[in-house]
N, C-alpha and C positions, 0 to 999 in steps of 0.2 A: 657930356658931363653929367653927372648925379648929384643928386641935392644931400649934404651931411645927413648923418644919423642924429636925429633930435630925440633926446629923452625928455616928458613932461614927468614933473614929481606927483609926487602926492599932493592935493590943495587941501584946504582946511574942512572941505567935508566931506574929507574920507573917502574921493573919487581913487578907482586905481590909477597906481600910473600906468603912461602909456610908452610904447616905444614906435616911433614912427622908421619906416625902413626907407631905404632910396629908396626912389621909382627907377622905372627903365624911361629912358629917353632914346628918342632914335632909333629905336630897333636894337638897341644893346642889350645882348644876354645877359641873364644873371651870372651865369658863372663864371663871367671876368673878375667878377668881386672876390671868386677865392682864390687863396693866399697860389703862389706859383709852386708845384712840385718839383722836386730834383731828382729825379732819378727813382731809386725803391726805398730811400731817406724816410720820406713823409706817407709812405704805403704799410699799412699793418702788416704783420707777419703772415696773415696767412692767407693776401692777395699776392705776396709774392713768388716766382714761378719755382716749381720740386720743392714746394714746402709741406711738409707732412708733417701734423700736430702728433702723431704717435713717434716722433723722434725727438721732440721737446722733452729734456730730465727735468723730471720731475722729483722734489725733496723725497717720495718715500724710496722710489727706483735710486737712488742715489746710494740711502741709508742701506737700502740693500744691498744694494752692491758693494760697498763698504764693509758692511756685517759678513759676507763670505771671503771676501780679501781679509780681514781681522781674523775668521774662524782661518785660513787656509794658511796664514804666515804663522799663528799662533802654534798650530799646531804640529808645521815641520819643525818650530821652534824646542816643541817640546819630545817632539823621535829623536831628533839631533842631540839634544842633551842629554837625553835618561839614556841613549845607548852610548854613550861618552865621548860627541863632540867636544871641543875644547870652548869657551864662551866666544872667540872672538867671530869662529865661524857661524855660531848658531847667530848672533847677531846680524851679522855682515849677511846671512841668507833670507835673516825674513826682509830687511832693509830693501834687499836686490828684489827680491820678488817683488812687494808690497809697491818698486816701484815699476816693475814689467806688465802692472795690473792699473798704471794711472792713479796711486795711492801715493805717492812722493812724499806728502807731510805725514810720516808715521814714527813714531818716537819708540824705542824697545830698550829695556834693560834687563838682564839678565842674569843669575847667580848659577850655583851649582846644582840647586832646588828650587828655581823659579824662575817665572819669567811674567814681565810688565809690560801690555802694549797696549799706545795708543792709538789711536787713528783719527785723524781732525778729517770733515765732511769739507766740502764747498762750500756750503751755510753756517761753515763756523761751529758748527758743532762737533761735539767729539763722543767717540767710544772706544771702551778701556776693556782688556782681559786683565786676568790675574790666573797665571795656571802654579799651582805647586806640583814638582819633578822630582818624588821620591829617589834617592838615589838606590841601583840596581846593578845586574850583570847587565855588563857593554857588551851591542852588538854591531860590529862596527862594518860589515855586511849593511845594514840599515844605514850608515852614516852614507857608505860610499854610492850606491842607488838614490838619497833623499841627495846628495850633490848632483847626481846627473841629472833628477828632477829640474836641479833650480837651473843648470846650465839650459835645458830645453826650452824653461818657460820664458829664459829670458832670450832667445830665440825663434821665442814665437810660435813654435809649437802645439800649446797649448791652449785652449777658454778655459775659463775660471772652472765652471764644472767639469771639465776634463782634467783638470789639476787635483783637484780635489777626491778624484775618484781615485786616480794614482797613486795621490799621498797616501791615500787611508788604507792604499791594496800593497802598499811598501811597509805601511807599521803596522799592518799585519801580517806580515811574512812572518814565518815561525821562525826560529835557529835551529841548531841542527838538532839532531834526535839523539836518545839517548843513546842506539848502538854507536854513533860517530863521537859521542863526547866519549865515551866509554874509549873506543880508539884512539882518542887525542892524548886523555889521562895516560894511558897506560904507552904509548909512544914518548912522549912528553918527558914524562916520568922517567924511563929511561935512556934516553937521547942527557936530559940534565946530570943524571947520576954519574954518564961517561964521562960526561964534562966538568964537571967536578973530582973527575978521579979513580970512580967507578972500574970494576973488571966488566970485562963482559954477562960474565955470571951476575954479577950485583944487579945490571940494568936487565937480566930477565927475574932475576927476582923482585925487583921493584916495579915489576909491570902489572903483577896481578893486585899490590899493595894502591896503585893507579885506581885501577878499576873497581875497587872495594872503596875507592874515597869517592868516587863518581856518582857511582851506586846511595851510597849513604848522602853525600849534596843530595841529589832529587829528591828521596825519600825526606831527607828536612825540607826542601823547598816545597814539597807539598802539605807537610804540615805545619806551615806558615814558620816557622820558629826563625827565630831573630838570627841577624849575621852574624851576629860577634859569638853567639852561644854556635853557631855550625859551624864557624873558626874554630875556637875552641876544642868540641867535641872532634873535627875532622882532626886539627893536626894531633890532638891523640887516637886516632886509631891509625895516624900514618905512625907514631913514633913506637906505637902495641906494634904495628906488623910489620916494622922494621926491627922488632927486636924477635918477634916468634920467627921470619925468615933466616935471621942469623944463627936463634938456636937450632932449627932442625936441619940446616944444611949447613958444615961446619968449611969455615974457608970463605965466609961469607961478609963481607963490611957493613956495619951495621949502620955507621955515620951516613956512608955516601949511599947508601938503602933511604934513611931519614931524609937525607937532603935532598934527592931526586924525587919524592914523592911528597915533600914540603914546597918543590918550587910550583907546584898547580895550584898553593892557594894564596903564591904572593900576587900582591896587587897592583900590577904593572902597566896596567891602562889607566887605571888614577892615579899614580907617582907621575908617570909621562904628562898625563894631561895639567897635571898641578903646577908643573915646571913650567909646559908651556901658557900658562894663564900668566904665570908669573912674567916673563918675558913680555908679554902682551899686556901689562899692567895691569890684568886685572887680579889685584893681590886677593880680593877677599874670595873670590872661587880657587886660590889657589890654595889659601889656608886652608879652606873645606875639603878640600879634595886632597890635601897634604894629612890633615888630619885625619882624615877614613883610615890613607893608606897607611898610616902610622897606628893606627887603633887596631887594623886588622894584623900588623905584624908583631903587637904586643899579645894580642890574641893569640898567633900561633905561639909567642914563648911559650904562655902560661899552660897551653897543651900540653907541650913536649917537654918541660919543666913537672909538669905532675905526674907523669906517667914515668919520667927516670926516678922521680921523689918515692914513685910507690913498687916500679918493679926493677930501678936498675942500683 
């Protein structure tokens, strides 16, 4: 047996106190006195066995890691939109991802022109994007690659830096070149005009009226000038060189010449996608994207409206 632990106080002139310990009696080791272990319970972390301090997370490895999941969903978020995913997908992909990355609490909403994410840490902290998504020409080549992306990652496929590299080597793929859009226009152009009514004549005459509108898009696209004014300007020189084709080759329809080479600049990737926003409740990207499409087809009136006002 041991004799209790006596504590003496302080007395009144200011001796310290004392603390008296049990003695050993009998040959009894001290160390019965400590508390009994259970197992690796009451053993620090890094007496217990395959414990390696460089696999403890720590808050900054965290934050980082977080901060390339945020950069990595952010911005398939924003390829998927500007080349004209519809909203429910670009959501629904950073979501899937951000959770194939161990990111689950991520919060994203999205417009026609933006997108909002957050991402909550482990420590309760959060970090927030804000991307604004000019709207542009859709390429939807990039839509269909930036989905097989997210099916691999979630997969397993991928580490984050191998994602990453992917992504950013997807939204930079070019589209096609100018001799192939050149060929689509002038294809395009007359495949419409048959289907509308067109002779066979009408649709090779409207082929090279194609390629003169192809030609003039780039030349504005490079000199930045606004959509609505290259609306404008294009469908009149579609409705000028559906009227010079008619006069110098007689026998020629001038309407389904117009019409086949007005269908390259309706807007049929934002009409579609507005609709399906609509369906998918999300009305307010649908209004926007309803809106463009509507803006650009007043646009073409007033072309083709000026140019009969002044030469027909």
């Amino acid at each position: 047996m041991t004799e209790p632990i006596q504590y003496k106080g302080e007395d009144t002139r200011g001796r310290a106190a004392q603390l008296t310990l049990p003695q050993k009696q009998n040959g009894e080791d001290s160390d019965s006195h400590k508390p009994e272990q259970r197992g690796d319970k009451t053993k620090l972390p890094s007496e217990k066995p395959g414990y390696d301090a460089g696999k403890t997370a720590q808050p900054g490895d965290i934050h980082e890691s977080g901060r390339k999941v945020l950069d990595l969903v952010s911005m398939m978020g924003e390829t998927l939109l500007a080349n004209g995913a519809e909203i429910a997908r670009v959501q629904d992909t950073m979501l899937i991802v951000g959770r194939a990355f161990d990111k689950a609490d991520i919060d994203v909403f999205a417009i026609s022109n933006g997108i909002f994410v957050t991402l909550h840490h482990e420590d309760k902290t959060r970090c927030t994007q804000i991307k604004h998504v000019p709207l542009k020409t859709p390429n939807l080549g990039r839509v269909a690659q930036m989905n097989q992306l997210s099916r691999e990652i979630c997969e397993g496929r991928y580490t984050l830096d191998e994602a990453m590299a992917e992504m950013e080597r997807i939204a930079a793929t070019p589209g096609a070149g100018l001799l192939q859009q050149a060929f689509a226009c002038a294809l395009g152009s007359g495949c419409f005009c048959y289907l509308f009514g067109g002779s066979v004549w009408d649709c090779l005459a409207v082929a090279p009226v194609g390629v003169l509108l192809c030609l003039f898009q780039y030349v504005m696209g490079r000199g930045k000038i606004s959509k609505v004014m290259q609306t404008i300007l294009g469908s009149a020189l579609i409705t000028l060189g559906g009227m010079v084709m008619a006069a110098l080759f007689a026998g020629l329809n001038m309407d389904k010449i117009i019409i086949g080479g007005l269908i390259i600049l309706v807007p049929g990737v934002p009409l579609t996608t507005s609709i399906r926003d609509f369906f998918n409740g999300d009305y307010l990207s649908g209004a926007i994207r309803l809106i463009d499409a509507i803006l650009v087809a007043i646009c073409m009136a007033i072309g083709v409206g000026v140019i009969y006002r002044l030469f027909y």
